[in-house]
N, CA, C and O atoms as a GROMACS GRO file, in nm:
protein
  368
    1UNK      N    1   1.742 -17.222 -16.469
    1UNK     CA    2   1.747 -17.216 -16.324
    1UNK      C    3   1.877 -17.151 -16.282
    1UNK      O    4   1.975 -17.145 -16.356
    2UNK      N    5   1.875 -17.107 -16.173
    2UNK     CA    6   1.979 -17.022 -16.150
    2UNK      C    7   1.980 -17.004 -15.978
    2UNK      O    8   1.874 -17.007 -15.915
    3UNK      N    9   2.088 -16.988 -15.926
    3UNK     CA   10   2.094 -16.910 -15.772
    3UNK      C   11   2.086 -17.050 -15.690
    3UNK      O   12   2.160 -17.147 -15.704
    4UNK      N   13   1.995 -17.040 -15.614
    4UNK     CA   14   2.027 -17.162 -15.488
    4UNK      C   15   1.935 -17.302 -15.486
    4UNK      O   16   1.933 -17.395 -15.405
    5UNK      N   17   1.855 -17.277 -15.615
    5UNK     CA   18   1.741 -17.395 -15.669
    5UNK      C   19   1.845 -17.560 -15.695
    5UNK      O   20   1.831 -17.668 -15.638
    6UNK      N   21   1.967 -17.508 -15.830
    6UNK     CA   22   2.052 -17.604 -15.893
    6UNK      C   23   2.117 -17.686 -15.762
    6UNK      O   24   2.113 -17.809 -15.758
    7UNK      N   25   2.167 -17.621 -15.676
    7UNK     CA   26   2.285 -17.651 -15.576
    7UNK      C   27   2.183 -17.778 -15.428
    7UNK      O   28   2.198 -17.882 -15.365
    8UNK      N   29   2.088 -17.665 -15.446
    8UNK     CA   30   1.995 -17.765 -15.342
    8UNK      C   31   1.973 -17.863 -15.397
    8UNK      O   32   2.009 -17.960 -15.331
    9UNK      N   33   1.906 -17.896 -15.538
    9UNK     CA   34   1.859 -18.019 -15.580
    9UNK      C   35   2.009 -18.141 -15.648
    9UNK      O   36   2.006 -18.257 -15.687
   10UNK      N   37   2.114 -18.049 -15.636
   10UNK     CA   38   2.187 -18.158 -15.627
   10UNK      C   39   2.232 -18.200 -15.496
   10UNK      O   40   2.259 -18.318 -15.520
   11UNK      N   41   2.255 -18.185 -15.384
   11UNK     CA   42   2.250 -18.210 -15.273
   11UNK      C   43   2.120 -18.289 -15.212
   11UNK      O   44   2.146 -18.349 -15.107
   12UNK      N   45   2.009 -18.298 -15.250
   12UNK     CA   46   1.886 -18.362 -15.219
   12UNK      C   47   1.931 -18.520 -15.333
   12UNK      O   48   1.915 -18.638 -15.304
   13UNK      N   49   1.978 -18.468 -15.439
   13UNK     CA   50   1.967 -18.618 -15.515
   13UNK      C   51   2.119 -18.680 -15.459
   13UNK      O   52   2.130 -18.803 -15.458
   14UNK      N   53   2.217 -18.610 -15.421
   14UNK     CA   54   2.289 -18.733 -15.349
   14UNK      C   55   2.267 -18.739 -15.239
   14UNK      O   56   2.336 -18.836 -15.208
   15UNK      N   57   2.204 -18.696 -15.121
   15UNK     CA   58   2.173 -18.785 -15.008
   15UNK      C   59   2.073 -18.847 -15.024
   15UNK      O   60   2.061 -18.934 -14.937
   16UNK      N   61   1.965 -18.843 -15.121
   16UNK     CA   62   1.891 -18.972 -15.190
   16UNK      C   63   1.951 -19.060 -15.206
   16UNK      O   64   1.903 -19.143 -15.130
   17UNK      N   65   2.029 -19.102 -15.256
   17UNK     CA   66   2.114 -19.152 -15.360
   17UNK      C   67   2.186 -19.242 -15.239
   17UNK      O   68   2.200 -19.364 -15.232
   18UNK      N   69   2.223 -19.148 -15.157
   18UNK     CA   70   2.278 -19.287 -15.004
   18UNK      C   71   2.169 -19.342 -14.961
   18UNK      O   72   2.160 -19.465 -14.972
   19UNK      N   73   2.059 -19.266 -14.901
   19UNK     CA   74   1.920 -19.339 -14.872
   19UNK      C   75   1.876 -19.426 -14.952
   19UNK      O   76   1.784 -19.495 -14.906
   20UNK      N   77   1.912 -19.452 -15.065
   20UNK     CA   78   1.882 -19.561 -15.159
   20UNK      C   79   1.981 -19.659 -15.151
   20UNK      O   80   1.943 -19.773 -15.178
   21UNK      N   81   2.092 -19.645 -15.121
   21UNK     CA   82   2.198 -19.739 -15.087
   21UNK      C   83   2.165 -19.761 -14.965
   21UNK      O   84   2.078 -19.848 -14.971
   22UNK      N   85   2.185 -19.732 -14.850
   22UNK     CA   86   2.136 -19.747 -14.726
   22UNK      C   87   2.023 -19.849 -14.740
   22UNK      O   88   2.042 -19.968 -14.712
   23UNK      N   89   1.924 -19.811 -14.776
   23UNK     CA   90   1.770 -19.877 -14.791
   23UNK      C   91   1.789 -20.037 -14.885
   23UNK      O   92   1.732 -20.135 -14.835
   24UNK      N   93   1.854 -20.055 -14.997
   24UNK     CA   94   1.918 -20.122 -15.046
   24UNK      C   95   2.030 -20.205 -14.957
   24UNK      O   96   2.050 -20.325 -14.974
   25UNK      N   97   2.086 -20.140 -14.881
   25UNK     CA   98   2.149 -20.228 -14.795
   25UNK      C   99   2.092 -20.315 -14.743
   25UNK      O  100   2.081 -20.431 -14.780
   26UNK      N  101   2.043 -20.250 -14.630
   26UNK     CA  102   1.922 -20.321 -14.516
   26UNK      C  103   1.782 -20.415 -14.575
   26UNK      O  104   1.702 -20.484 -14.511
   27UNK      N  105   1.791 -20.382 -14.736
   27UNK     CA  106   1.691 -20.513 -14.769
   27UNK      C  107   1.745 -20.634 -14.801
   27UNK      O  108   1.686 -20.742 -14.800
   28UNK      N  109   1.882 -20.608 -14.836
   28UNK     CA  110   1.971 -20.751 -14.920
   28UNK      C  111   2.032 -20.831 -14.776
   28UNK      O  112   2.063 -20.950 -14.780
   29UNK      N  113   2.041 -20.772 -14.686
   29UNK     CA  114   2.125 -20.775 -14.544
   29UNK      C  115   2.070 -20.805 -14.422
   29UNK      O  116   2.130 -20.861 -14.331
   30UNK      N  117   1.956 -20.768 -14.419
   30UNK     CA  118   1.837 -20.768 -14.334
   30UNK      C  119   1.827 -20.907 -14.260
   30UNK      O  120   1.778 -20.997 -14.329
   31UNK      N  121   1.871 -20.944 -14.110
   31UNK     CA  122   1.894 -21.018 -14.078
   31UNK      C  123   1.703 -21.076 -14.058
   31UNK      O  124   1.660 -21.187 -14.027
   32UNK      N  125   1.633 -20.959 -14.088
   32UNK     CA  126   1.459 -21.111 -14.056
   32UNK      C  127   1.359 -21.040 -14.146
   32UNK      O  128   1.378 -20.937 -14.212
   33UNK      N  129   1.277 -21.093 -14.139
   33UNK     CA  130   1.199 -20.990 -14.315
   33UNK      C  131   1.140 -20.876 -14.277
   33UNK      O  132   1.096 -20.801 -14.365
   34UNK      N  133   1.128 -20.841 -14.136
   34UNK     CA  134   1.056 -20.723 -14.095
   34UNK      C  135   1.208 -20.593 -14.151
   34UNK      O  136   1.188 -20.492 -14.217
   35UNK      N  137   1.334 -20.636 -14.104
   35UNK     CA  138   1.397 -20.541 -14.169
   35UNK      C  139   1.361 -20.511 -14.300
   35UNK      O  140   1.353 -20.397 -14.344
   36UNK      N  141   1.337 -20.627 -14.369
   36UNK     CA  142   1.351 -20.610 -14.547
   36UNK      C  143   1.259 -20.564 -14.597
   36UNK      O  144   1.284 -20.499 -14.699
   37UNK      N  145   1.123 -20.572 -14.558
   37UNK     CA  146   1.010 -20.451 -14.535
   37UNK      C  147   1.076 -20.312 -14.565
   37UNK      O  148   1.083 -20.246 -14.668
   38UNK      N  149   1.134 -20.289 -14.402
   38UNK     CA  150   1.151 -20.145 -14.387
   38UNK      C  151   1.302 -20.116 -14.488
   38UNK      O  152   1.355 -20.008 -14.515
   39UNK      N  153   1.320 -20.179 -14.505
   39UNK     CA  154   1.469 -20.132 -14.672
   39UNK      C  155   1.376 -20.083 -14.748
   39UNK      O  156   1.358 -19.964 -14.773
   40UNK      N  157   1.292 -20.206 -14.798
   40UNK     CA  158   1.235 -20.190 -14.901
   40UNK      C  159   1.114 -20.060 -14.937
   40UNK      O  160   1.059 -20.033 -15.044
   41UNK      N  161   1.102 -20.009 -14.826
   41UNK     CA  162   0.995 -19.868 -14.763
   41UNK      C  163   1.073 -19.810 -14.778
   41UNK      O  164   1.011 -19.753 -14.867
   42UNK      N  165   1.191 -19.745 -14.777
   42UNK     CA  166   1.320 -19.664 -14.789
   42UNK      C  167   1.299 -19.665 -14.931
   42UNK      O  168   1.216 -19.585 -14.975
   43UNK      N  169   1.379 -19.768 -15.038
   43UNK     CA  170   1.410 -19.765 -15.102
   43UNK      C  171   1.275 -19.695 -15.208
   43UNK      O  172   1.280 -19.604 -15.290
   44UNK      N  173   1.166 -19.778 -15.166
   44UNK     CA  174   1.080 -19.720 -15.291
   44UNK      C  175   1.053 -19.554 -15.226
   44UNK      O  176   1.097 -19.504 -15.329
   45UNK      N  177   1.032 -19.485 -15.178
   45UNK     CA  178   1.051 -19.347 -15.088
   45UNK      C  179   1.170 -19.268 -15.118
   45UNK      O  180   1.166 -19.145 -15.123
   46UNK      N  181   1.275 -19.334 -15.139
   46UNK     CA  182   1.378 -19.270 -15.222
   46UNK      C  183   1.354 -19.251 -15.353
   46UNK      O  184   1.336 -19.136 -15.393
   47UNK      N  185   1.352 -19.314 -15.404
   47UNK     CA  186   1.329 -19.353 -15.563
   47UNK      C  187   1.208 -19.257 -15.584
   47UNK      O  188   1.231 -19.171 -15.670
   48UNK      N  189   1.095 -19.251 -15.532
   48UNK     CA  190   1.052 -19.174 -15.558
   48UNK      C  191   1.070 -19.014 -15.518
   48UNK      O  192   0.996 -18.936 -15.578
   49UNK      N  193   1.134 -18.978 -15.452
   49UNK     CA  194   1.156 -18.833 -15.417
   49UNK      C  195   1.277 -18.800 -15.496
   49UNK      O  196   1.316 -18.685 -15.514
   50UNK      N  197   1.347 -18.929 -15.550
   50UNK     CA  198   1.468 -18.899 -15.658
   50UNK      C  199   1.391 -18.858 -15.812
   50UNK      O  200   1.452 -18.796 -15.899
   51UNK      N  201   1.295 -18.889 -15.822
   51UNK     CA  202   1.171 -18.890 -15.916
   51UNK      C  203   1.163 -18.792 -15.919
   51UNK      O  204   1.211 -18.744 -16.021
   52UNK      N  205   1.109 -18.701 -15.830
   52UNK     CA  206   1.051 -18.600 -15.798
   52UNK      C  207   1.175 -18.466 -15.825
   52UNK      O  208   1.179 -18.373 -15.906
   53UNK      N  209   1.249 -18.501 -15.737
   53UNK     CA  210   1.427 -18.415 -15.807
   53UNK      C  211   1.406 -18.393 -15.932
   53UNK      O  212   1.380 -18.283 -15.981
   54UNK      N  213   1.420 -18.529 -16.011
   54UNK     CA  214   1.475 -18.508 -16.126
   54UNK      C  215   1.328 -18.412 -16.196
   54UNK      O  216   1.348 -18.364 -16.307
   55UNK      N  217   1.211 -18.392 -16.141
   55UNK     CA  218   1.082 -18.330 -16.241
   55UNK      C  219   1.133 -18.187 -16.185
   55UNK      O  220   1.149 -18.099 -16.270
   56UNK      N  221   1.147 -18.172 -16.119
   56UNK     CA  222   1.196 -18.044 -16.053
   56UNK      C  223   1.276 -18.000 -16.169
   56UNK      O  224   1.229 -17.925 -16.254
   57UNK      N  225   1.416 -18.052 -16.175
   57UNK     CA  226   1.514 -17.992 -16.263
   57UNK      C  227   1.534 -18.008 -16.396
   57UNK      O  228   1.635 -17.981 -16.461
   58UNK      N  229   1.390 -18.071 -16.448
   58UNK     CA  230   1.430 -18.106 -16.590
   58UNK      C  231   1.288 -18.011 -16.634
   58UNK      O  232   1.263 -17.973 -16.748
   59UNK      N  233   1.215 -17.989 -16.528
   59UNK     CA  234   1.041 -17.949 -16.567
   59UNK      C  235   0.970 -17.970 -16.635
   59UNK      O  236   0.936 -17.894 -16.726
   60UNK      N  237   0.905 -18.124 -16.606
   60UNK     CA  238   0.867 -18.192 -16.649
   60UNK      C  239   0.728 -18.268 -16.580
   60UNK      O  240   0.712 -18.326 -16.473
   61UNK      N  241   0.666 -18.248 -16.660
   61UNK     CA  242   0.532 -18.333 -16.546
   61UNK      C  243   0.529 -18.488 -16.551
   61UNK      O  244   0.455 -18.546 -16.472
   62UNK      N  245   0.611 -18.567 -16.648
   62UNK     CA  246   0.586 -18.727 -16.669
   62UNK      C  247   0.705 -18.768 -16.572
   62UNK      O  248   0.715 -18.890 -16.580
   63UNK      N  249   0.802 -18.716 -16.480
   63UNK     CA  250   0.819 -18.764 -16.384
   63UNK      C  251   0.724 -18.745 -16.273
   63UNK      O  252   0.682 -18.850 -16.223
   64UNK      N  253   0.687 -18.648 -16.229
   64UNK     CA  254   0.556 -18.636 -16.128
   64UNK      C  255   0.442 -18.751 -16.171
   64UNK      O  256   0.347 -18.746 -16.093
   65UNK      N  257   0.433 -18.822 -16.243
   65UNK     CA  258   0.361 -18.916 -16.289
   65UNK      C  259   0.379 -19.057 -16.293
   65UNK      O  260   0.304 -19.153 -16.276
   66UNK      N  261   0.510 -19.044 -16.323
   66UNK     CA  262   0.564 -19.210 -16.206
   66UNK      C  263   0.599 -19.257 -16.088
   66UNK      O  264   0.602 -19.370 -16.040
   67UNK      N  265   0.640 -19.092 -16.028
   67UNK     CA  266   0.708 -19.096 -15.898
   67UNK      C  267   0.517 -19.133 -15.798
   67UNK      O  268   0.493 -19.199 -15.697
   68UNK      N  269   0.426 -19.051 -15.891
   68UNK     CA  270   0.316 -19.129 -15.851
   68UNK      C  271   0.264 -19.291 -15.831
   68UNK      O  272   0.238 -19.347 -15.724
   69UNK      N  273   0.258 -19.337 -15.946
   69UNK     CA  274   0.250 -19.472 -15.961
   69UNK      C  275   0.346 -19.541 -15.897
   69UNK      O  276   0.315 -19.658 -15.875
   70UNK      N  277   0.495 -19.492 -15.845
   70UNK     CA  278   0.553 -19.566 -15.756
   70UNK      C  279   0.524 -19.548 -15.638
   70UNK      O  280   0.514 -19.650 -15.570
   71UNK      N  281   0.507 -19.453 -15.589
   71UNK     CA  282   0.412 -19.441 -15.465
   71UNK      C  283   0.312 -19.507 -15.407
   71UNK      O  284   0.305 -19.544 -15.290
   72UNK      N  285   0.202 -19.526 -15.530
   72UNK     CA  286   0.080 -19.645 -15.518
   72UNK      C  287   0.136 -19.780 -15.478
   72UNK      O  288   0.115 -19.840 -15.373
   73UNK      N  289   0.222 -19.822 -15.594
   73UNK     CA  290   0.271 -19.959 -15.583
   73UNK      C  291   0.359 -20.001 -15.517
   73UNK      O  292   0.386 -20.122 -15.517
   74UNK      N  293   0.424 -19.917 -15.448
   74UNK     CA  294   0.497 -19.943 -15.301
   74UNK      C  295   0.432 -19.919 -15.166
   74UNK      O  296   0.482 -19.947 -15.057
   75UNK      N  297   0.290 -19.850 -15.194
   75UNK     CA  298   0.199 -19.862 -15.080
   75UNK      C  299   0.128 -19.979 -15.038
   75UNK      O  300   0.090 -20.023 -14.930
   76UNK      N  301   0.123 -20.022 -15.174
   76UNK     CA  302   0.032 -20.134 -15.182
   76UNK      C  303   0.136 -20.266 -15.179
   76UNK      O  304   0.096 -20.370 -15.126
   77UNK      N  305   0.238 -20.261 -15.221
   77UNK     CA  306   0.294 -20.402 -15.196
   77UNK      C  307   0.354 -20.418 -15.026
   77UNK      O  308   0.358 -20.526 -14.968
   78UNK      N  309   0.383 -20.327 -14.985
   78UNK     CA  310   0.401 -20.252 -14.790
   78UNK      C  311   0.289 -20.338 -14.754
   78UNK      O  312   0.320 -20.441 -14.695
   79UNK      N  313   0.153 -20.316 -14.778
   79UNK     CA  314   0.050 -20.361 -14.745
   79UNK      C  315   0.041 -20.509 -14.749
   79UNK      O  316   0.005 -20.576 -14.652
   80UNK      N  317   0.076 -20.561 -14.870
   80UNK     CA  318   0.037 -20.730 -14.912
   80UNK      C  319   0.202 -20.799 -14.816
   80UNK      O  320   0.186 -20.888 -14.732
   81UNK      N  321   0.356 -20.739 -14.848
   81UNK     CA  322   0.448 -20.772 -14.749
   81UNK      C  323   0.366 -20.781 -14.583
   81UNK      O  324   0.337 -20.892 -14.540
   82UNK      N  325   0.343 -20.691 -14.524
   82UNK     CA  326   0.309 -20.674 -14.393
   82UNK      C  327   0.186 -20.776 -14.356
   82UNK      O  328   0.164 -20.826 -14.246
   83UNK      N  329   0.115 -20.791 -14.471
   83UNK     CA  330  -0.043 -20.932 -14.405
   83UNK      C  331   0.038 -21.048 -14.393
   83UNK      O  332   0.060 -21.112 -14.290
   84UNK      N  333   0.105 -21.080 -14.571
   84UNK     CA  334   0.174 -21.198 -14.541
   84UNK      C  335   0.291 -21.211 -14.399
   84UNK      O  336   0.308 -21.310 -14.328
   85UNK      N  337   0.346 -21.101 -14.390
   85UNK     CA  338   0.424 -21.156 -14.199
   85UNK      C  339   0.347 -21.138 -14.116
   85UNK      O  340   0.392 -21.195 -14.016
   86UNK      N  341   0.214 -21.074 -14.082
   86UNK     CA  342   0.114 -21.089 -13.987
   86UNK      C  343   0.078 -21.241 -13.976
   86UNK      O  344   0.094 -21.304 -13.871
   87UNK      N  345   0.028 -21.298 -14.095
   87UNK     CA  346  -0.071 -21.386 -14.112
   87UNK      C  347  -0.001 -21.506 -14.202
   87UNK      O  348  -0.030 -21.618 -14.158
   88UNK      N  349   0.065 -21.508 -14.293
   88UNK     CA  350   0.132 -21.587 -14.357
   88UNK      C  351   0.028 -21.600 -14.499
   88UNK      O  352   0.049 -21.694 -14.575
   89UNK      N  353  -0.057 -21.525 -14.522
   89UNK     CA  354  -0.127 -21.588 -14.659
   89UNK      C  355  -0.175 -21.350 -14.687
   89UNK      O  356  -0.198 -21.264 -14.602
   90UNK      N  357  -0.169 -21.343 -14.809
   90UNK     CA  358  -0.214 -21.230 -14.863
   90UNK      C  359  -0.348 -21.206 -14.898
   90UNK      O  360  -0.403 -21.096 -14.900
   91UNK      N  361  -0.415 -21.353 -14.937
   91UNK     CA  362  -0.547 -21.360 -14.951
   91UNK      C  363  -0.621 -21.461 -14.885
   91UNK      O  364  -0.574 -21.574 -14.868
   92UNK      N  365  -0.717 -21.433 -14.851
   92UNK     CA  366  -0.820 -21.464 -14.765
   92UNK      C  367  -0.930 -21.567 -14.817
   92UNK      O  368  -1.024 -21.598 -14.744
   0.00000   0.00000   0.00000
């Protein structure tokens, strides 16, 4: 790699890298659980686009392949967090 590819993707993985601290903040800190939700939506959203960086610069498809599966499983636990503070029970 060469020219303005290297320089961008290090600049994308450290302001990830605060968005993951940031997001990490606001879940440990989070004065009511609806914040700690939205940390925790940050954080897995970081993590995965830090995922995604790193397939970029290493060229590699088995990061594009977890940054998937973290995607799923932070969609889906968003989902089961958000019933249980709607409703207080995940299953029905």
């Amino acid at each position: 790699m060469s020219g303005l590819l290297p320089w961008s993707l290090a600049v994308a993985q450290v302001m990830l890298g605060l968005a993951m601290a940031c997001g990490a903040f606001r879940m440990l800190r989070g004065p009511r659980a609806q914040d700690r939700v939205v940390g925790f939506d940050c954080l897995y959203v970081s993590g995965m686009l830090m995922l995604i960086t790193f397939g970029i610069r290493a060229a590699s498809s088995l990061y594009y392949e977890a940054a998937l599966m973290i995607a799923l499983l932070g969609f889906v636990s968003t989902l089961a967090l958000a019933k249980f503070l709607l409703r207080g029970e995940v299953i029905e």
